[in-house]
C-alpha positions in Angstrom: 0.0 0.0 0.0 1.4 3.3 -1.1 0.3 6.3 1.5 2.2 8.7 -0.4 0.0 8.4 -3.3 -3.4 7.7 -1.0 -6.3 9.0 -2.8 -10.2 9.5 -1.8 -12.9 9.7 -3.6 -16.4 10.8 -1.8 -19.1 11.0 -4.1 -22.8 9.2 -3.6 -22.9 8.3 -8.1 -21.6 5.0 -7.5 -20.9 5.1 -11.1 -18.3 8.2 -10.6 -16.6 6.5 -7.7 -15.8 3.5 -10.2 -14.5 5.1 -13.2 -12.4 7.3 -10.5 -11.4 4.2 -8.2 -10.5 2.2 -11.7 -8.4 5.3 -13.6 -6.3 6.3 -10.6 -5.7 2.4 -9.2 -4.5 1.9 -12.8 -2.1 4.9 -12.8 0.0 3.9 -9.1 -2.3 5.7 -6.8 -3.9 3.6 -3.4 -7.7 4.4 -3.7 -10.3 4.0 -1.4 -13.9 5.3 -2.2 -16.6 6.9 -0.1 -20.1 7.1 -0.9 -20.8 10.1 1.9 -18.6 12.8 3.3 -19.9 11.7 6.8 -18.2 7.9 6.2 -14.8 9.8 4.9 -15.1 12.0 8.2 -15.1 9.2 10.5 -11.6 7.3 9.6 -9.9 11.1 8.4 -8.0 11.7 11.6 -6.9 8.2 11.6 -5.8 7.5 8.7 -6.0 10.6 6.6 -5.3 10.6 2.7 -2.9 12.5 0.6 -5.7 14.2 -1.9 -9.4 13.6 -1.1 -12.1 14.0 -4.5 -15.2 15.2 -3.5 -18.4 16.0 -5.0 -20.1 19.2 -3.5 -23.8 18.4 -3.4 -24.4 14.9 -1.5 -26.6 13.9 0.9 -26.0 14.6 4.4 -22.9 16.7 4.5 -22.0 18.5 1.9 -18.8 19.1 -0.2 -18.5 22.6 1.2 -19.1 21.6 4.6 -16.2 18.3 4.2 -14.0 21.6 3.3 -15.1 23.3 6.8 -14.3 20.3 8.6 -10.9 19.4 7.1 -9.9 22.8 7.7 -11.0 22.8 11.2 -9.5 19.4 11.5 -5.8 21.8 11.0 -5.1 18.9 7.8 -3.3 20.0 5.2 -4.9 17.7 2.3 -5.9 19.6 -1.3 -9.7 18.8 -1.8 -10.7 18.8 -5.6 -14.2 19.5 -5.3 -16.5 17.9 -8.2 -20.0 18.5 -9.5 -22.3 18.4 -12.1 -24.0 21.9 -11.1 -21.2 23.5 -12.2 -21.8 27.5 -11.8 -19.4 30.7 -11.4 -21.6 31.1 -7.5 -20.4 26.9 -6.5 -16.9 27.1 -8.0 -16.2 30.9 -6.1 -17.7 29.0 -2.7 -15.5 26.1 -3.4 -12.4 28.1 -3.6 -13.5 30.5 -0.7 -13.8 27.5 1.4 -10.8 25.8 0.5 -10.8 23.9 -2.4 -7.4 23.2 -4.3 -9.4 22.7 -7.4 -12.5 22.5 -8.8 -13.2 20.1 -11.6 -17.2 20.1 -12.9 -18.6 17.2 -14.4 -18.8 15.6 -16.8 -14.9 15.7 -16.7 -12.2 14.0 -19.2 -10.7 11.3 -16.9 -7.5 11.5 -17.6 -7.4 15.0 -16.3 -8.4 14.0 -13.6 -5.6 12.1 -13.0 -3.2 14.6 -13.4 -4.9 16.9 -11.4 -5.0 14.5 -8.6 -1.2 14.1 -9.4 -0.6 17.7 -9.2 -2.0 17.9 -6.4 -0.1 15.2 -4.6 3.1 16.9 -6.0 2.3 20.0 -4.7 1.4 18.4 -1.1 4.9 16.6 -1.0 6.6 19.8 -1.6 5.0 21.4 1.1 5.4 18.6 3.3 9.2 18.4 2.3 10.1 22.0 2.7 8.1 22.3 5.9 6.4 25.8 5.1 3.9 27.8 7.5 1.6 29.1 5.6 3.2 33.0 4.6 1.3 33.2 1.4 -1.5 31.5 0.2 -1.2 30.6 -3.4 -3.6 30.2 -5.7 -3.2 26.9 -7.5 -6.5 25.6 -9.8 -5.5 25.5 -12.7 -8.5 24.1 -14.7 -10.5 25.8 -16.6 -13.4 26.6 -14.1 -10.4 27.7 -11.8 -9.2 30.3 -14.0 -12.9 32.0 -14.5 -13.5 31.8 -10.8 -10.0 34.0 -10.5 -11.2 36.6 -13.2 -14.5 36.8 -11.0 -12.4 37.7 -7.9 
């Protein structure tokens, strides 16, 4: 089991989790899947993941609210949040919450990998050089990303 390249995905379309769970088990990464933020939540301060995937609207809590929570939590883990609803109003609440990307739906898969890649990069160089947080950065790089920083 590789914990440096620990990925979860939290999303209740079974469907999504699959194609997700399949792609990135395929390309090195140690998956495990989630079909509610509130299961994720209960093992996250045991046993917390390198990049977590979530969707943003799910039943019980939300995508936004997991962001809340990790934050809280004081875990330094990038959350790409997903979704299908994708508007300028979810993807600027995404970002103000937290999110290290935001990737809408339906979504070419093998972006998604590299994002979730990215992302684990990124957190390994943090880890590595051991930085407190001086400046905060803004990293999304996708598409919705970039129109969500020409809104700001």
């Amino acid at each position: 089991m590789n914990k440096e390249k620990s990925v979860w995905i939290i999303d209740d379309d079974e469907s999504i989790r699959w194609v997700l769970e399949k792609s990135l088990s395929e390309n090195g990464f140690e998956v495990s899947s989630f079909e509610s933020a509130d299961q994720a939540l209960k093992k996250i301060k045991a046993d917390p993941p390198k990049v977590i995937l979530s969707d943003i609207r799910m039943t019980g809590t939300t995508g936004i609210e997991l962001l809340d929570e990790v934050k809280e939590s004081q875990l330094d883990i990038p959350i790409i949040i997903m979704t299908a609803h994708s508007d300028l109003k979810s993807a600027v609440e995404s970002y103000e919450h937290g999110a290290w990307e935001y990737l809408p739906k339906p979504f070419d898969i093998k972006e998604a990998v590299k994002i979730v890649g990215r992302a684990i990069k990124e957190n390994k160089k943090e880890t590595k050089a051991d930085e407190k947080e001086e400046n905060v950065e803004i990293v999304g790089e996708a598409a919705a990303m970039q129109e969500v920083y020409r809104a700001i």
